[in-house]
PDB file as gemmi writes it, atoms N, CA and C in Angstrom:
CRYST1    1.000    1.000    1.000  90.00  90.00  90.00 P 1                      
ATOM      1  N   UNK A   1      -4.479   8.858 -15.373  1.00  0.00           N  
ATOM      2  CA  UNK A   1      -4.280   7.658 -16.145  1.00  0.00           C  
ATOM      3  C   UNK A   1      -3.818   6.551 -15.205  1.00  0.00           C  
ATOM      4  N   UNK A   2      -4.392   5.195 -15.153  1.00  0.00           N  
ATOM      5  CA  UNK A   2      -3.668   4.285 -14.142  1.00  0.00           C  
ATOM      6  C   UNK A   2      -2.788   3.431 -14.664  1.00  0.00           C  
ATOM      7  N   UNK A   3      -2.207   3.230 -14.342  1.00  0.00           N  
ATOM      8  CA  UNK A   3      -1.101   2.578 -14.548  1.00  0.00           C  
ATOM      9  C   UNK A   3      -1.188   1.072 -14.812  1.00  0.00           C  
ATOM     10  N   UNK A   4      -0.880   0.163 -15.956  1.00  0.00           N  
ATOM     11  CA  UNK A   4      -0.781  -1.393 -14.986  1.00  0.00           C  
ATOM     12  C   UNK A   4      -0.197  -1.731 -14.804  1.00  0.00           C  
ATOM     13  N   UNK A   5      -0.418  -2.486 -13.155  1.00  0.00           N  
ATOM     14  CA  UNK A   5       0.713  -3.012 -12.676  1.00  0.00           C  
ATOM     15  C   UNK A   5       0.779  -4.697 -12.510  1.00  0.00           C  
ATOM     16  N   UNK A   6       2.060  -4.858 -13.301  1.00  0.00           N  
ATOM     17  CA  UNK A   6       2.297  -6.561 -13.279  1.00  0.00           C  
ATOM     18  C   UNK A   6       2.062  -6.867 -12.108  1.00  0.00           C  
ATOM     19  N   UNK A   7       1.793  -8.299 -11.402  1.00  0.00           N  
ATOM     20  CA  UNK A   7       1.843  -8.632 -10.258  1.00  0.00           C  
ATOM     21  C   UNK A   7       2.557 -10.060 -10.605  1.00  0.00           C  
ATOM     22  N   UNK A   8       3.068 -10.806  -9.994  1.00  0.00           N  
ATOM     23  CA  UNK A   8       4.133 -10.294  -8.622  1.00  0.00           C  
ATOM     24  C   UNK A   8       5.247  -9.238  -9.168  1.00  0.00           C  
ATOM     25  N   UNK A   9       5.438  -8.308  -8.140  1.00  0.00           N  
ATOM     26  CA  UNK A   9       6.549  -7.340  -7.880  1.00  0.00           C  
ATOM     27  C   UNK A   9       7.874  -8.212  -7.907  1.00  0.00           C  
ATOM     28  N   UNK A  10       8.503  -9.471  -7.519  1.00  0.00           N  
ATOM     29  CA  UNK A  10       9.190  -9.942  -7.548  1.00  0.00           C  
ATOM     30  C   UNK A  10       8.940 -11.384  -7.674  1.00  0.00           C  
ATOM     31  N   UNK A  11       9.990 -12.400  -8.406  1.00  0.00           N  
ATOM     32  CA  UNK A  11       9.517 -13.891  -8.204  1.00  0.00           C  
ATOM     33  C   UNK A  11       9.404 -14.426  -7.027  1.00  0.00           C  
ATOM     34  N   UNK A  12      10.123 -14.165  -6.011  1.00  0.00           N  
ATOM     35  CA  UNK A  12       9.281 -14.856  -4.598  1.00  0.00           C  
ATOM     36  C   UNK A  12       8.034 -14.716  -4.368  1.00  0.00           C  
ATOM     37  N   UNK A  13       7.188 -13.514  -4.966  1.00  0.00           N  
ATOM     38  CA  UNK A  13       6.313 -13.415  -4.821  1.00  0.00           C  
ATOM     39  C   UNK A  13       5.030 -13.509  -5.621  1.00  0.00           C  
ATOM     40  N   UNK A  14       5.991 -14.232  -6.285  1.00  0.00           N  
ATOM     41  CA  UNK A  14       4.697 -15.753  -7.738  1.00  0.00           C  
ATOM     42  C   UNK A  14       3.410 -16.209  -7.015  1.00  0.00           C  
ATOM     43  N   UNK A  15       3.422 -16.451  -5.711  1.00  0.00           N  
ATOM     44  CA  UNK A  15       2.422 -16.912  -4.950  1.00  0.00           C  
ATOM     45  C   UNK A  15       1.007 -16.239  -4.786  1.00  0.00           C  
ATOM     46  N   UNK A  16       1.258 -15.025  -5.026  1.00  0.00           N  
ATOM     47  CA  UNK A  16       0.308 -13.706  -4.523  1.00  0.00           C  
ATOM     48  C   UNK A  16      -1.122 -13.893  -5.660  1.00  0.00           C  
ATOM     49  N   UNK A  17      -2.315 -14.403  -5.095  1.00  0.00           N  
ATOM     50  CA  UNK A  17      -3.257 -14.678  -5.523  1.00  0.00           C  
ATOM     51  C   UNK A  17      -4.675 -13.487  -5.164  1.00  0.00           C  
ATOM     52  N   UNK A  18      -4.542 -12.827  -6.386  1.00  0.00           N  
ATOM     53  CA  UNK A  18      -5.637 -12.376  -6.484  1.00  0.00           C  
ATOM     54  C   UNK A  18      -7.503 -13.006  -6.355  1.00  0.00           C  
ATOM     55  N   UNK A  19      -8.038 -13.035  -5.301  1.00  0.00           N  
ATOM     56  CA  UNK A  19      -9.740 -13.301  -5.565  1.00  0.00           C  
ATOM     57  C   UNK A  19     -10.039 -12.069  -5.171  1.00  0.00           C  
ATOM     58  N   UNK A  20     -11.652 -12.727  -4.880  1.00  0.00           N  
ATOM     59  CA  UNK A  20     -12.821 -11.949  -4.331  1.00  0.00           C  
ATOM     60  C   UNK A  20     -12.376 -11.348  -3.011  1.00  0.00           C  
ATOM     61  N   UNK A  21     -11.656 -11.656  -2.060  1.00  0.00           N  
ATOM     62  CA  UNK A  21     -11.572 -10.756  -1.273  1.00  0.00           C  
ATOM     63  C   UNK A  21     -10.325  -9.728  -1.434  1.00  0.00           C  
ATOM     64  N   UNK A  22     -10.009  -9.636  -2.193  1.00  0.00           N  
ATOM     65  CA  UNK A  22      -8.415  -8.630  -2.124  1.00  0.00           C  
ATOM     66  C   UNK A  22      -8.418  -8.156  -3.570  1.00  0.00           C  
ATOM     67  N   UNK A  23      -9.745  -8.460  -4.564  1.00  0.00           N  
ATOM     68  CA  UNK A  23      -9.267  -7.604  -5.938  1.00  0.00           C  
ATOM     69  C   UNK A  23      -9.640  -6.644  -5.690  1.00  0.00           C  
ATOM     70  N   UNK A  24     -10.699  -5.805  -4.820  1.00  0.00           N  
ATOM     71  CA  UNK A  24     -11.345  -4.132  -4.722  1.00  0.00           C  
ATOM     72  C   UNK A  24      -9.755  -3.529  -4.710  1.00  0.00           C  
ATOM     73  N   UNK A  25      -8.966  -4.359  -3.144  1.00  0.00           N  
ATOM     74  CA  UNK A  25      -7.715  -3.365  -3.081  1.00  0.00           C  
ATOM     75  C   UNK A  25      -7.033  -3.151  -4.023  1.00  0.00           C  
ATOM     76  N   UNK A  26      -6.431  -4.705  -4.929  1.00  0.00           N  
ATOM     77  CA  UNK A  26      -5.879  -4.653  -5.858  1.00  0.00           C  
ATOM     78  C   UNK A  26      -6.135  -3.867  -7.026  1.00  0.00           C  
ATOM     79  N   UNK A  27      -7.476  -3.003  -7.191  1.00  0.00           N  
ATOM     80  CA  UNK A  27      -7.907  -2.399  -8.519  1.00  0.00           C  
ATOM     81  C   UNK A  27      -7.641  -1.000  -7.512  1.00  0.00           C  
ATOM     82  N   UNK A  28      -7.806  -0.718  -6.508  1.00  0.00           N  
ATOM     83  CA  UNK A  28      -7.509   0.629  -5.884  1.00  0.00           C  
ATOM     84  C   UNK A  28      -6.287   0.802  -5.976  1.00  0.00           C  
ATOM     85  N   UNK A  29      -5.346  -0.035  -5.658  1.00  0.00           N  
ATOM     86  CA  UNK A  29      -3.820   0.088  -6.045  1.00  0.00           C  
ATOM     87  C   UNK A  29      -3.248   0.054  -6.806  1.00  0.00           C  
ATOM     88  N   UNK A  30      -4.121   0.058  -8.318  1.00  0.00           N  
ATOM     89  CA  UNK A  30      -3.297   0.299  -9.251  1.00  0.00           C  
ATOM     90  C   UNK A  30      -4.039   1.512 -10.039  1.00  0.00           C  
ATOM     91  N   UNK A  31      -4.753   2.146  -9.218  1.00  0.00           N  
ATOM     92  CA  UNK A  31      -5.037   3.383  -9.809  1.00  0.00           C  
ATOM     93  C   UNK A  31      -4.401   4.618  -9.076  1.00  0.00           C  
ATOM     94  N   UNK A  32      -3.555   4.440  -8.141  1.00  0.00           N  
ATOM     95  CA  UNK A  32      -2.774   5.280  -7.407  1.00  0.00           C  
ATOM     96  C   UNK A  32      -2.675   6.674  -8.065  1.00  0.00           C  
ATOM     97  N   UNK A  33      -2.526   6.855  -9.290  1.00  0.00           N  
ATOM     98  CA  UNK A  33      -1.609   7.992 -10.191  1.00  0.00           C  
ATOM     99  C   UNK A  33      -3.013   9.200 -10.128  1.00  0.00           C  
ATOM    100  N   UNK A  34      -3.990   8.297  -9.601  1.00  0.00           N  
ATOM    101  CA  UNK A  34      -5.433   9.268  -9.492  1.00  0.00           C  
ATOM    102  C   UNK A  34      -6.150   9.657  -8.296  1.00  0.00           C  
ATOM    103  N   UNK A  35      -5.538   8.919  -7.676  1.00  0.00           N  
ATOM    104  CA  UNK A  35      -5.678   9.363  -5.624  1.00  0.00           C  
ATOM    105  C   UNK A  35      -5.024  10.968  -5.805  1.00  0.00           C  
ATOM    106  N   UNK A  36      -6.215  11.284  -4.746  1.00  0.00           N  
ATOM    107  CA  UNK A  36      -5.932  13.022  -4.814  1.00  0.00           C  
ATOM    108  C   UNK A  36      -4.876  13.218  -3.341  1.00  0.00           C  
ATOM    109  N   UNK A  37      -4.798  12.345  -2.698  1.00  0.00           N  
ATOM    110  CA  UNK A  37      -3.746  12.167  -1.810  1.00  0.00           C  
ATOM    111  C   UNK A  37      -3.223  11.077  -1.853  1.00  0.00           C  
ATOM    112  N   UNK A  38      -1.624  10.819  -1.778  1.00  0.00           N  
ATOM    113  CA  UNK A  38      -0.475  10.073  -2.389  1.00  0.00           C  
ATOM    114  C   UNK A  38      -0.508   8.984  -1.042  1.00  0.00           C  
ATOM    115  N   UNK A  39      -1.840   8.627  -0.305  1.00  0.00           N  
ATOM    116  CA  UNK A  39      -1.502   7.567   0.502  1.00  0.00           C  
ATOM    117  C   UNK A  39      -2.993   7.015   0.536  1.00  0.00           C  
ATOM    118  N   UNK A  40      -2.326   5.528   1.037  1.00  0.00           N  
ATOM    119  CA  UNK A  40      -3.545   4.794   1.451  1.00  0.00           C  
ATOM    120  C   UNK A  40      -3.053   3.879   1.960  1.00  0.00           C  
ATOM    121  N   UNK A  41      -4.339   3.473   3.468  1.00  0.00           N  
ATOM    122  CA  UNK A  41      -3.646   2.319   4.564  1.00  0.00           C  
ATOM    123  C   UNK A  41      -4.754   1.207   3.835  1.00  0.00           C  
ATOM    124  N   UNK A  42      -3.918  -0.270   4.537  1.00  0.00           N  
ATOM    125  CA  UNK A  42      -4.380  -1.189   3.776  1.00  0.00           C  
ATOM    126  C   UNK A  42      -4.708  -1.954   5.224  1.00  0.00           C  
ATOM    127  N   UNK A  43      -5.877  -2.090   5.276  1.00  0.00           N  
ATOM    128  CA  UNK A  43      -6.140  -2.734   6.623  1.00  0.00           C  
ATOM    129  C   UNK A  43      -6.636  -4.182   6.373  1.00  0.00           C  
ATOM    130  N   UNK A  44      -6.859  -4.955   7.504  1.00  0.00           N  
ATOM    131  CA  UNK A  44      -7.032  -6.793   7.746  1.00  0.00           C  
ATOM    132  C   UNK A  44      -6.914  -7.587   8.427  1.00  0.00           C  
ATOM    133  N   UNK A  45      -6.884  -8.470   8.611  1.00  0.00           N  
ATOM    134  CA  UNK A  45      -6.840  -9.206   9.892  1.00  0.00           C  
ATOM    135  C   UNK A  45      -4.789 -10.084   9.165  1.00  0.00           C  
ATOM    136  N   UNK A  46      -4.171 -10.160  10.166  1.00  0.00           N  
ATOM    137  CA  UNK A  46      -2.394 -10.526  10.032  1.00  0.00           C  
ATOM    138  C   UNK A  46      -2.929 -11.890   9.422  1.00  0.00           C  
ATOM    139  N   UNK A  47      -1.645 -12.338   8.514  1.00  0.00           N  
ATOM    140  CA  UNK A  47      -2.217 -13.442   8.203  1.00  0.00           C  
ATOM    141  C   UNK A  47      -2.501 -12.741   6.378  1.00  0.00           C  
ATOM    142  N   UNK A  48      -3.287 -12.116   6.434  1.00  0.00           N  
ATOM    143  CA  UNK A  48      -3.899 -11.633   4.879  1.00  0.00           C  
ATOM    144  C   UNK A  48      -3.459 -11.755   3.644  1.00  0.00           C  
ATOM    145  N   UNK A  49      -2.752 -11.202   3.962  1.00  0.00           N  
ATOM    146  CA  UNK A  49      -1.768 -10.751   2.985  1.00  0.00           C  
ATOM    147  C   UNK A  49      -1.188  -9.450   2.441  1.00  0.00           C  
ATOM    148  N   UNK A  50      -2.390  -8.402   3.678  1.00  0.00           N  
ATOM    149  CA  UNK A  50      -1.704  -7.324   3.325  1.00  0.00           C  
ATOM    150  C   UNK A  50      -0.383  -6.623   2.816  1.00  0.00           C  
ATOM    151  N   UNK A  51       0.422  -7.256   3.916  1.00  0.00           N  
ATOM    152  CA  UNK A  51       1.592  -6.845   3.750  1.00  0.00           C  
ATOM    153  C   UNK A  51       1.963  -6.996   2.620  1.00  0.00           C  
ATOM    154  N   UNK A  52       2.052  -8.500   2.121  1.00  0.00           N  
ATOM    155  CA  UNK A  52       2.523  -9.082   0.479  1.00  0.00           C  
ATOM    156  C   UNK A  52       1.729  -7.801  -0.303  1.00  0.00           C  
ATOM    157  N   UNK A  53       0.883  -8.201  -0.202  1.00  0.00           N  
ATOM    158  CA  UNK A  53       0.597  -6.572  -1.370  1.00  0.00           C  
ATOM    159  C   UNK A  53       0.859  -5.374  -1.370  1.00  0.00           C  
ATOM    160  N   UNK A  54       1.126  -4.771  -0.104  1.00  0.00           N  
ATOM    161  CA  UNK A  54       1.910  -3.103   0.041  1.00  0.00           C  
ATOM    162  C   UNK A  54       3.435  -3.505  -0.560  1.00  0.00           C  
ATOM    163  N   UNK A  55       4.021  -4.743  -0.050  1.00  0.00           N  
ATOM    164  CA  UNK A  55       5.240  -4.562  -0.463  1.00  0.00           C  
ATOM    165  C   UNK A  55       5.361  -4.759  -2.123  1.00  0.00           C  
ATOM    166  N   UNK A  56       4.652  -5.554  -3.034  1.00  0.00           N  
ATOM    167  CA  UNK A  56       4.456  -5.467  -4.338  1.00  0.00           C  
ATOM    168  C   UNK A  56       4.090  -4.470  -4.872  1.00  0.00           C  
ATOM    169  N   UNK A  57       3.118  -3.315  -4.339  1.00  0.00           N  
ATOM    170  CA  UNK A  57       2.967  -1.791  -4.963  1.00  0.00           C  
ATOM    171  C   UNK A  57       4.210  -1.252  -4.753  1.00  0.00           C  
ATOM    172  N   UNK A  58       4.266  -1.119  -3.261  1.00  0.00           N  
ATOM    173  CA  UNK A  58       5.814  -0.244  -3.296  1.00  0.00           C  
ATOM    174  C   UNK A  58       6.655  -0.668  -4.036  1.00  0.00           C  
ATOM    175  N   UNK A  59       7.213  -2.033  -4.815  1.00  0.00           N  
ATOM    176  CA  UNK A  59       8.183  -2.277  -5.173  1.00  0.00           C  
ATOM    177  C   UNK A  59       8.240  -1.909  -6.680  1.00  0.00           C  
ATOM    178  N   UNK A  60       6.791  -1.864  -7.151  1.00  0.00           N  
ATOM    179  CA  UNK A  60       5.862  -1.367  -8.793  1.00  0.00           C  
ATOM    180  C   UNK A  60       5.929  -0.028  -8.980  1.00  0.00           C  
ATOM    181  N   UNK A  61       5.858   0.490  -7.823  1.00  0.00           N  
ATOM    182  CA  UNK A  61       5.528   2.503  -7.855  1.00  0.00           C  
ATOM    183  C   UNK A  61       7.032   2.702  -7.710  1.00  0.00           C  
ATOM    184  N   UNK A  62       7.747   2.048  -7.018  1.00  0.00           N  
ATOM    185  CA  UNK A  62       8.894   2.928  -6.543  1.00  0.00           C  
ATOM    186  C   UNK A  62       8.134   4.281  -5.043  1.00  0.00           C  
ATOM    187  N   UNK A  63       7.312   3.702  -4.709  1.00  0.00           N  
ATOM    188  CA  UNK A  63       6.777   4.726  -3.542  1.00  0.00           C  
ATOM    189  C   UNK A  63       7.344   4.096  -2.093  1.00  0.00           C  
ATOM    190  N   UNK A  64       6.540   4.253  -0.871  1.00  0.00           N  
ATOM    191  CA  UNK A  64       7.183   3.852   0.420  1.00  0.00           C  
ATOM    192  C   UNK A  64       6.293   2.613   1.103  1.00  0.00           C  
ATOM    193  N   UNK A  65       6.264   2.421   1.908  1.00  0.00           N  
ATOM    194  CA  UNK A  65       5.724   1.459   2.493  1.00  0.00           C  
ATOM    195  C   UNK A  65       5.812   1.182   4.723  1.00  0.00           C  
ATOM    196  N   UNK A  66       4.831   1.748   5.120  1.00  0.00           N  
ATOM    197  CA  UNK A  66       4.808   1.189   6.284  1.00  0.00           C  
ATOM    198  C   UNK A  66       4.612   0.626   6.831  1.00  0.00           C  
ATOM    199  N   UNK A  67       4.629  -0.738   7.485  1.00  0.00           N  
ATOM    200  CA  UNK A  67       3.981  -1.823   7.956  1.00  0.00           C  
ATOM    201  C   UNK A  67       3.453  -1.890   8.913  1.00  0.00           C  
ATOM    202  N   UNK A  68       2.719  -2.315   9.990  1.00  0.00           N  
ATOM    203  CA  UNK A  68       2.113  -2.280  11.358  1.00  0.00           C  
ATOM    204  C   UNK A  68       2.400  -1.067  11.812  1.00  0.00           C  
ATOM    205  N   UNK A  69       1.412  -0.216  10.715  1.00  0.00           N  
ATOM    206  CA  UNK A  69       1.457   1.253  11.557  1.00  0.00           C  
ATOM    207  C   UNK A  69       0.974   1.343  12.999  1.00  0.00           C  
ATOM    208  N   UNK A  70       0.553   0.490  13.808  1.00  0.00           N  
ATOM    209  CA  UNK A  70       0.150   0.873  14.782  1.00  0.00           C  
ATOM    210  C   UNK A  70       1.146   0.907  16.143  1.00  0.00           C  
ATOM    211  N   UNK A  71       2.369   0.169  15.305  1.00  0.00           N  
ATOM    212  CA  UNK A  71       3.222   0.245  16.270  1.00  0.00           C  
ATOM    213  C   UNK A  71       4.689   1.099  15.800  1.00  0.00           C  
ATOM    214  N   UNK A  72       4.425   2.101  14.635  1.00  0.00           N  
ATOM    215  CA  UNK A  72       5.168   2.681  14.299  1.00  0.00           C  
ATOM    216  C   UNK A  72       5.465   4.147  15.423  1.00  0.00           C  
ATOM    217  N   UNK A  73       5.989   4.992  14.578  1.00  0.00           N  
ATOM    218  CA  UNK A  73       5.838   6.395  15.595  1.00  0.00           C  
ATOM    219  C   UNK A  73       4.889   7.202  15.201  1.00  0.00           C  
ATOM    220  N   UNK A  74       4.237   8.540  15.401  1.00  0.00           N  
ATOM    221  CA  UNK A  74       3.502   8.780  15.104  1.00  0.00           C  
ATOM    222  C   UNK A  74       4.347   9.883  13.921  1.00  0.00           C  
ATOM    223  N   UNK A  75       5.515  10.382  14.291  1.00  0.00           N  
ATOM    224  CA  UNK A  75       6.240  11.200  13.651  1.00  0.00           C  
ATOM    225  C   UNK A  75       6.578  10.149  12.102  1.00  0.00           C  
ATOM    226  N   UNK A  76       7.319   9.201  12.578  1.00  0.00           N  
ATOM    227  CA  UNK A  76       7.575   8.526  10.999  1.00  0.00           C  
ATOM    228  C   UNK A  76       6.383   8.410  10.217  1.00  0.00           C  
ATOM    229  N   UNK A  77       5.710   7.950  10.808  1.00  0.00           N  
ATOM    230  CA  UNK A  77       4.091   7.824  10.099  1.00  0.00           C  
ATOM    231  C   UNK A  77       3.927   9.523   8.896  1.00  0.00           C  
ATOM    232  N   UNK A  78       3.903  10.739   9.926  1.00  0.00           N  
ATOM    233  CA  UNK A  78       3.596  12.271   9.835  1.00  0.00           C  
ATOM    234  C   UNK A  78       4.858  12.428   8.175  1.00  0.00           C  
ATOM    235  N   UNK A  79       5.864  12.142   8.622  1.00  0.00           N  
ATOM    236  CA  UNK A  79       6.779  12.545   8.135  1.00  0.00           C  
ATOM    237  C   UNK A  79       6.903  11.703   6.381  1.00  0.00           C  
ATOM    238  N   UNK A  80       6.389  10.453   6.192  1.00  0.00           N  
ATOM    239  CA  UNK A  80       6.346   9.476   5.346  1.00  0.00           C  
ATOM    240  C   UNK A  80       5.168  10.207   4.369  1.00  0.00           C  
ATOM    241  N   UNK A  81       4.000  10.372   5.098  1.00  0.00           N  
ATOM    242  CA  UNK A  81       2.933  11.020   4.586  1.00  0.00           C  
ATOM    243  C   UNK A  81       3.651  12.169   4.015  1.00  0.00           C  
ATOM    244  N   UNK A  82       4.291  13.211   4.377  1.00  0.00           N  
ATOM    245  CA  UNK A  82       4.359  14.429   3.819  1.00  0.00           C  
ATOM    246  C   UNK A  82       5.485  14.587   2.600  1.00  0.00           C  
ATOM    247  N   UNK A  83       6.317  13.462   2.826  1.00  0.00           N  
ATOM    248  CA  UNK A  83       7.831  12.847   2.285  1.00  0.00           C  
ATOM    249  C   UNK A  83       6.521  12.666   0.848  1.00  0.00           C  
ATOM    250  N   UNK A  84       5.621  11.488   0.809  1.00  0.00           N  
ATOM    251  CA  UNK A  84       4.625  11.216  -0.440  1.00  0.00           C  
ATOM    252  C   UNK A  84       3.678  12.310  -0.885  1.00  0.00           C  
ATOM    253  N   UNK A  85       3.576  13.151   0.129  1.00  0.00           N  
ATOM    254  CA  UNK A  85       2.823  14.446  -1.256  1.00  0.00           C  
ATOM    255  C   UNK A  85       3.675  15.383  -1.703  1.00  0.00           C  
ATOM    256  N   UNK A  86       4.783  15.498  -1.055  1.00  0.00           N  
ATOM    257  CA  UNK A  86       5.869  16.196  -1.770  1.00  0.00           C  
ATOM    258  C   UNK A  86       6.369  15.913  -2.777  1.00  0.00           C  
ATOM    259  N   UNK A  87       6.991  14.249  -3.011  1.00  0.00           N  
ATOM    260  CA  UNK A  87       7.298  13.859  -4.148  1.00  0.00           C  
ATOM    261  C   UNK A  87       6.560  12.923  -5.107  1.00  0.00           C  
ATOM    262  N   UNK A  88       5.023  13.179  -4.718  1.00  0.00           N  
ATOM    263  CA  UNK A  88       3.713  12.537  -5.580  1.00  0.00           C  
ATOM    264  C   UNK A  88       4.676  10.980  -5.875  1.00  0.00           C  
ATOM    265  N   UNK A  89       4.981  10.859  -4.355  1.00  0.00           N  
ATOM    266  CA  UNK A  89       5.246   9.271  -4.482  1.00  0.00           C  
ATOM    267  C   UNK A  89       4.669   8.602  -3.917  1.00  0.00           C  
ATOM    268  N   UNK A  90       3.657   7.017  -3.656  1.00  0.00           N  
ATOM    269  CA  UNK A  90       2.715   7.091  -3.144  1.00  0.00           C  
ATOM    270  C   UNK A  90       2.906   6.360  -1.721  1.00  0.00           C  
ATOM    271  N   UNK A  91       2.628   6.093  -0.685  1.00  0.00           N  
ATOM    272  CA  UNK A  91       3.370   5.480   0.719  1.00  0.00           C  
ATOM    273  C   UNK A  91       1.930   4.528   0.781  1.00  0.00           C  
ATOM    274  N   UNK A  92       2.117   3.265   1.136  1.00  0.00           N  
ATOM    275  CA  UNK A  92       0.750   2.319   1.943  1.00  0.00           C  
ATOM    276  C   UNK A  92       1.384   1.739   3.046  1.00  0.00           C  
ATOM    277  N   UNK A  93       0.263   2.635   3.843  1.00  0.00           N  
ATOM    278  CA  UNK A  93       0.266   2.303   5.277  1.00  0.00           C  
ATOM    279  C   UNK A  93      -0.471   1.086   5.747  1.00  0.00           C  
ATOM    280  N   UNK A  94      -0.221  -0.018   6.168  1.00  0.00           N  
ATOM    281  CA  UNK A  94      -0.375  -1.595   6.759  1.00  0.00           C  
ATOM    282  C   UNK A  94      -0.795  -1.126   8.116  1.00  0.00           C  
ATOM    283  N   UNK A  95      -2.291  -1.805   8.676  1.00  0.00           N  
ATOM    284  CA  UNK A  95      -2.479  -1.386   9.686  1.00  0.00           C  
ATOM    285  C   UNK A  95      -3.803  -2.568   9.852  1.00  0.00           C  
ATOM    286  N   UNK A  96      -3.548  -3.054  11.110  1.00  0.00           N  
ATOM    287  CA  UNK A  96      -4.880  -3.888  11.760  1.00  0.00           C  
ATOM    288  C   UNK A  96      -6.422  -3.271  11.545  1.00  0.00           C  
ATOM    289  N   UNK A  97      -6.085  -2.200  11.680  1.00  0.00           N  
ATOM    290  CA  UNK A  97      -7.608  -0.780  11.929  1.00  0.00           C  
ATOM    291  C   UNK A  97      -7.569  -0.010  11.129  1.00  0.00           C  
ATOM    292  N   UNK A  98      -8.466   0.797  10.625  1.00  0.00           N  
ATOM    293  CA  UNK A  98      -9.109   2.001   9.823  1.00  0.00           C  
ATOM    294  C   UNK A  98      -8.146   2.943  11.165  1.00  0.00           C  
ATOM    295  N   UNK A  99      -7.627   4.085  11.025  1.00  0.00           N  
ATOM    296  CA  UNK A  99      -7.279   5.234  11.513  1.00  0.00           C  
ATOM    297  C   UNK A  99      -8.795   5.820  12.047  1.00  0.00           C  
ATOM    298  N   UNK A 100      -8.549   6.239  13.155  1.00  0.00           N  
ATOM    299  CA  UNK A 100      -9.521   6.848  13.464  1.00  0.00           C  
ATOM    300  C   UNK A 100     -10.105   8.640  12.892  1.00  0.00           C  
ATOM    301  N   UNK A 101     -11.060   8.204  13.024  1.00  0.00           N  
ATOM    302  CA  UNK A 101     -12.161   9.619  12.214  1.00  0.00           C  
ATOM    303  C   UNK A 101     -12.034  11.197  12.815  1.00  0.00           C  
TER     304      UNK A 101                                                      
END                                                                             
């Protein structure tokens, strides 16, 4: 069942404008409760708005949130992931790039 989720997560974040390029994510992120794994990275060019939107799910789910995974550790990264299928809480990982294959 998905959930809906109000947007903005908070009033500072009244600004957060849904179009054509960011509603696919926005409809993927609010079906979270049906991802067969409790994560998903949100990739883009800085600037986007990614971030604004991981931090508005996380703040909607009550799940985690990592930002510029690419300069995170690889362990916090490991450990966040396993922290979200344990407690089917959901973590979005912020990242310049697709993870490699």
């Amino acid at each position: 069942m998905a959930l809906p989720l109000d947007w903005p997560a908070d009033p500072r974040d009244d600004e957060f404008l849904i179009g054509p390029s960011n509603e696919r994510a926005v409809q993927q992120l609010e079906r979270w409760s049906t991802w067969p794994v409790m994560a998903v990275v949100v990739t883009g060019p800085r600037k986007s708005g990614r971030s604004l939107l991981a931090r508005i799910f996380a703040a909607k789910t009550g799940g985690g949130l990592i930002d510029d995974a690419e300069r995170q550790n690889e362990t916090t990264i490991f450990h966040a992931w396993n922290r979200a299928q344990e407690d089917r809480r959901p973590v979005v990982i912020v990242a310049d790039a697709p993870p490699p294959e």
